[in-house]
C-alpha positions in Angstrom: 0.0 0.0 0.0 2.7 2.5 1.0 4.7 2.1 -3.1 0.7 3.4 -4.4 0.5 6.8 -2.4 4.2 6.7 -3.0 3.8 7.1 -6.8 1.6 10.5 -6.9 3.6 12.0 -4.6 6.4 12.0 -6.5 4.5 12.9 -9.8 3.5 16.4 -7.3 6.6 16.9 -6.6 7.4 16.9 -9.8 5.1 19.0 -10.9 5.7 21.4 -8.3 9.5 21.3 -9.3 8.5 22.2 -13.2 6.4 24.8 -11.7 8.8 26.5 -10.4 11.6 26.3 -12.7 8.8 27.4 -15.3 8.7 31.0 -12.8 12.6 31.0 -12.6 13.4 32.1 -16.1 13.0 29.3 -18.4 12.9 29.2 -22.4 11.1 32.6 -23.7 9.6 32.6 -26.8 12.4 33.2 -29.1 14.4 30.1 -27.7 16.8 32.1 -25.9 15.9 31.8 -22.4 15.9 35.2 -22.4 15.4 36.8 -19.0 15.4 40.5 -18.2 18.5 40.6 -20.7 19.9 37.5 -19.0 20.0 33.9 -20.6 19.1 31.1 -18.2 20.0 27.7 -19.0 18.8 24.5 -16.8 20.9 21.5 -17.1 19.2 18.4 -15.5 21.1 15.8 -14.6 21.1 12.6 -12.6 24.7 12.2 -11.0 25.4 12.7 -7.2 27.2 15.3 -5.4 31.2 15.1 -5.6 30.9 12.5 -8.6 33.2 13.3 -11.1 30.5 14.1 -13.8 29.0 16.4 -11.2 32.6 18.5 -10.6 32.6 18.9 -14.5 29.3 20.6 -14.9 30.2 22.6 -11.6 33.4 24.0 -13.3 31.6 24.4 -16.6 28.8 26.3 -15.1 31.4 28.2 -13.2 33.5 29.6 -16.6 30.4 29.8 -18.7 28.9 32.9 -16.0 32.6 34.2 -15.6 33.3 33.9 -19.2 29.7 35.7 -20.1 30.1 38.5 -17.3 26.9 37.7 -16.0 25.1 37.6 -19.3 24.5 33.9 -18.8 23.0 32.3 -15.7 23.5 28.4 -15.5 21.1 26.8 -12.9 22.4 23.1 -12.1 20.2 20.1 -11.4 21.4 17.2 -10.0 21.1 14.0 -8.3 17.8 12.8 -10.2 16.0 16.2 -9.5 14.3 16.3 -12.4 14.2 13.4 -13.1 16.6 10.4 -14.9 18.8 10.7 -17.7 16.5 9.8 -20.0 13.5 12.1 -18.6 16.0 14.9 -19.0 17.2 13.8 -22.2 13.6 13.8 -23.9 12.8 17.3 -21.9 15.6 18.8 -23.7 14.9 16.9 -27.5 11.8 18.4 -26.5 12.9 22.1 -25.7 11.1 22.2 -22.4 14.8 21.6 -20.7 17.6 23.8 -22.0 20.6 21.0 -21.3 20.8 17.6 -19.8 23.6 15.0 -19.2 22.6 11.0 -20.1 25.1 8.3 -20.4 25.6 6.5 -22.9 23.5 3.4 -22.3 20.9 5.6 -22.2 21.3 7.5 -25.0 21.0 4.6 -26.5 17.0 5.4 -26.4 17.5 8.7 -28.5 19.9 7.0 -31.3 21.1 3.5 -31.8 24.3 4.7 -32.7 25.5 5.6 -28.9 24.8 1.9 -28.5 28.6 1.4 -30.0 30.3 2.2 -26.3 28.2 -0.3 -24.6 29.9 -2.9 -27.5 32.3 -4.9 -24.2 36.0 -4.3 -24.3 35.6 -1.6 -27.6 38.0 0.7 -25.8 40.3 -0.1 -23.2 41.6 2.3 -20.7 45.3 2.0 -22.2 44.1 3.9 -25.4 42.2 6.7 -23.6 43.6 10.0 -24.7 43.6 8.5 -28.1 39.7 8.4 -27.9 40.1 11.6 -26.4 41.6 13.2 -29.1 39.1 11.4 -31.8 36.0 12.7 -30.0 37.0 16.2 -29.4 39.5 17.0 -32.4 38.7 13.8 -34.4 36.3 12.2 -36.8 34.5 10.5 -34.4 32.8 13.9 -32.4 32.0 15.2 -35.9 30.1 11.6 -36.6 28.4 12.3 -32.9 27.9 16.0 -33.3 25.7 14.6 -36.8 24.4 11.5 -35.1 23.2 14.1 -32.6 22.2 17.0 -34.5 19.2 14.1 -36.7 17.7 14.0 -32.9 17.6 17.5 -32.3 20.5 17.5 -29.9 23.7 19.7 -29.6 26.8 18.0 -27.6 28.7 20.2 -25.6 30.5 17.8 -23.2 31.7 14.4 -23.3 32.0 14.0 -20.0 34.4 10.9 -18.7 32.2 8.3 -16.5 34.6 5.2 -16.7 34.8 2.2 -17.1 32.3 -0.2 -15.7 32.7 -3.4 -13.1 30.4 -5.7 -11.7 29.6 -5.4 -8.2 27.5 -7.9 -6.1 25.1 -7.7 -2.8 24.6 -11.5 -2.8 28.0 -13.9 -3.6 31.5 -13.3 -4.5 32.3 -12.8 -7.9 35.9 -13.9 -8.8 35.6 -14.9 -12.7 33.5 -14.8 -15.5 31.5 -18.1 -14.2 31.1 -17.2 -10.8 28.6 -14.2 -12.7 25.6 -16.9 -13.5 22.6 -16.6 -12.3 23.2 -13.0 -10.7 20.0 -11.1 -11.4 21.8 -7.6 -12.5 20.4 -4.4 -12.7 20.8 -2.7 -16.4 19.9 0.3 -18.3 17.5 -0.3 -21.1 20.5 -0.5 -23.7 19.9 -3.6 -25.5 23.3 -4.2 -25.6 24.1 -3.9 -22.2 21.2 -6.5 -22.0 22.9 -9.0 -24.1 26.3 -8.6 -22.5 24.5 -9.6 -19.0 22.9 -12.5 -20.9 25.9 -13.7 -22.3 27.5 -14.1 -19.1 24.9 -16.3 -17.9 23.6 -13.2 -15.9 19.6 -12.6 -15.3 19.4 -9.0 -16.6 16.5 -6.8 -15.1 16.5 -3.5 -16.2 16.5 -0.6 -13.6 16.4 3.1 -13.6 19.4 4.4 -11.8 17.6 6.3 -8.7 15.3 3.1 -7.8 18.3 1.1 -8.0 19.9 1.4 -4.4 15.9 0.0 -3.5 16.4 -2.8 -5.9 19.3 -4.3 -4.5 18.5 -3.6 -0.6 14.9 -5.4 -1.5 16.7 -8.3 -3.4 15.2 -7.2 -7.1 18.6 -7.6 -8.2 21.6 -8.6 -6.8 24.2 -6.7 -8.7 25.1 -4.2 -11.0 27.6 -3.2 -12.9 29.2 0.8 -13.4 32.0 2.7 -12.2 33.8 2.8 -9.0 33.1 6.3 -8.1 29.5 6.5 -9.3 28.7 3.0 -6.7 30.6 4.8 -4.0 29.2 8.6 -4.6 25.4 7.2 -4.5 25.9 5.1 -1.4 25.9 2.0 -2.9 28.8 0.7 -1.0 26.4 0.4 2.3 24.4 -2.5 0.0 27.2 -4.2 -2.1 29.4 -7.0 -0.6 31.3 -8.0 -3.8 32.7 -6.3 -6.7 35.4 -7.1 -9.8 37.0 -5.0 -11.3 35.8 -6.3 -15.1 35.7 -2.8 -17.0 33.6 -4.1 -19.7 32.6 -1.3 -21.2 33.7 2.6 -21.2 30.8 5.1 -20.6 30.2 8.7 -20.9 28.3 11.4 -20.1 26.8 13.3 -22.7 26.1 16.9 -21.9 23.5 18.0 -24.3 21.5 20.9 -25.5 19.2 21.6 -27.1 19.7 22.0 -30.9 17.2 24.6 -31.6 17.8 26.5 -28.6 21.7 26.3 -28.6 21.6 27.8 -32.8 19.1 30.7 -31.3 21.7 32.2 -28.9 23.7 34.9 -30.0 27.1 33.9 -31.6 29.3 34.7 -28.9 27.2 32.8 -26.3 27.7 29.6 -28.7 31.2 30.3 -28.2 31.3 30.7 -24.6 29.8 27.9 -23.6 31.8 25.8 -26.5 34.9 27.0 -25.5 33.4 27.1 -21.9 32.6 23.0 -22.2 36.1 22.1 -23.6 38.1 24.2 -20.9 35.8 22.0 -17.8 36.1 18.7 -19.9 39.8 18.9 -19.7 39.4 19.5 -15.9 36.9 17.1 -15.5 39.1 14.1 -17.3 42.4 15.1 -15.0 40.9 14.3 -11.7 38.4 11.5 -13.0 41.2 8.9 -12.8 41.6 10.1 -9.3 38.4 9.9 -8.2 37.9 6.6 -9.5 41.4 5.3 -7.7 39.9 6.7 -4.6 36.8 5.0 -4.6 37.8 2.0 -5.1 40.1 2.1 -2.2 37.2 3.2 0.1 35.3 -0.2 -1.2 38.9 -2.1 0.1 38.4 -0.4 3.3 34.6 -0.7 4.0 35.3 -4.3 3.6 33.9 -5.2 0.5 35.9 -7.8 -1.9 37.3 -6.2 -4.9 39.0 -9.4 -6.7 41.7 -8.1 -9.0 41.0 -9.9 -12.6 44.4 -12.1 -14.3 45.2 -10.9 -17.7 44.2 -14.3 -18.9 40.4 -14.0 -16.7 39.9 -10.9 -18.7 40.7 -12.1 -21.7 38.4 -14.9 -21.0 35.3 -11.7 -20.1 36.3 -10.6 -24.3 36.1 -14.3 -25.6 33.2 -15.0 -24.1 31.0 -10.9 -24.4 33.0 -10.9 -28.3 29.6 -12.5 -29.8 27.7 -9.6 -28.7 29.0 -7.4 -31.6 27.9 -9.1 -34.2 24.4 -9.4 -33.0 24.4 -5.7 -32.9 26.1 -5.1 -36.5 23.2 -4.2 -38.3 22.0 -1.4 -35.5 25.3 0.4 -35.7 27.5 1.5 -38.8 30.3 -0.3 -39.6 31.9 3.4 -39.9 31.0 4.2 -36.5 32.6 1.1 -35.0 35.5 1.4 -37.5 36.4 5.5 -35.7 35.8 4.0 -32.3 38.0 0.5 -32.6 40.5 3.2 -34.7 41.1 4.9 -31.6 42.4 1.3 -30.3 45.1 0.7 -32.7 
């Protein structure tokens, strides 16, 4: 009885938020967000306080308001206020939500391209900057920026999540069989599905802010994402288990609205352009960090981190390879040519 009343609440809050942010200074007419010769831009987003995402938008909201001398006022949203990723994310296709931040996975929903990072083991964290470099110099952002652009979205950041592990509430997880049978939460990314499935896993798709519930109820027993995020959203106090498996790189896309960002005056576009790279380059130096860090507060909470052999992980690619070809036909061949290019 107490998940029913539960529901409507939470729908009035909502409501009450968009209210609100409606009488703050959102989108005028023109698509400006024009207030009182200010421009006020809401970015939504669902990562929690101190993650490294969350530093990145800080900063970038930070230089965006310096950079604009006040011109520009950048109103942050965090921590699932507004809702998930993907509520954000079709807010701002929409243009009832200036900006919004979804990983990956998720954006996944919006174009079936993005579905090329969840591909296991595509990247690997040896080859980073060289990714780097092809997403914000290369031909791979200007395939994204297009990709983007057909779903009425503008990147500004490619924010570095990390790589993902699997972490466990219920048993120990040493090895790529010791995964069956773990009911794991997932986004809705199909492939992130079929990777689960392929290791034997029971994949049950989650949104990310019911998912601390889910394992402390026994819906699932695991998950699988970065270090920090786990440790940053409390899911340490739930989680027993975890291996460090980094099957797939995820980021977090920072996007705005297409419409809205080409309505701003030209040297807005630039500030926040300029603004985005200048907090992206901060926001990758202390990510590594952060992630370092986190894991060592797992170690010392007493959860069991099991350090994978070169020849275990290898074993994780033989047995996730499969899942590439079952998603051939949803991705371009170019796309996953730029990405595995940024390997070599």
């Amino acid at each position: 009885m107490r998940r029913k009343f539960a529901i409507p609440s939470l729908l009035l809050a909502l409501i009450l938020v968009v209210f609100a942010l409606t009488g703050c200074g959102g989108s005028g007419e023109e698509g400006t967000g024009d207030n009182g010769g200010k421009i006020t831009i809401r970015l939504g987003h669902p990562m929690a306080p101190g993650n490294n995402v969350t530093v990145g938008y800080e900063k970038f909201k930070e230089l965006v308001e310096a950079n604009s001398e006040g011109r520009v006022e950048v109103q942050i949203y965090g921590n699932n206020t507004l809702g998930s990723d993907r509520v954000t994310m079709e807010s701002t296709q929409k243009g009832t939500l200036e900006m919004a931040s979804s990983s990956t996975p998720n954006m996944a929903s919006f174009s079936k391209e993005f579905l090329v990072f969840d591909f296991p083991y595509i990247t690997d964290p040896i080859n980073q900057e060289k990714l780097y470099a092809a997403l914000d110099e290369g031909a791979l952002g200007k395939y994204l920026d297009e990709a983007s652009a057909k779903i009425g979205l503008k990147p500004i950041m490619y924010s570095e999540y990390g790589y993902r592990n699997f972490a466990s509430a219920t048993k120990s997880i040493t090895n790529a069989a010791s995964l069956k049978g773990l009911k794991v939460r997932t986004t809705d990314s199909p492939v992130e599905i079929a990777v689960a499935e392929s290791l034997g896993m029971v994949p049950t798709p989650v949104a990310w802010g019911e998912t601390y519930t889910a394992l402390q109820q026994g819906t699932v027993d695991g998950e699988g994402n970065t270090f920090g995020l786990l440790w940053d959203a409390k899911h340490g106090e739930v989680l027993k288990y975890a291996i460090d498996s980094r099957h797939n790189y995820s980021m977090h896309m920072l996007m705005m609205n297409k419409k809205y960002y080409d309505a701003l005056p030209e040297d807005i576009q630039k500030i926040i352009m300029e603004a985005g790279k200048e907090a992206l380059a901060y926001q990758r130096g202390i990510s590594n960090d952060l992630e370092t860090a986190a894991e060592q507060k797992f170690v010392d909470q007493g959860i069991e981190v099991y350090k994978l052999t070169d020849a275990e992980r290898e074993e994780f690619k033989n047995i996730t390879k499969p899942v590439w070809d079952k998603f051939k036909d949803q991705v371009s061949q170019e796309l996953v040519d730029l990405v595995v290019a940024t390997q070599q």
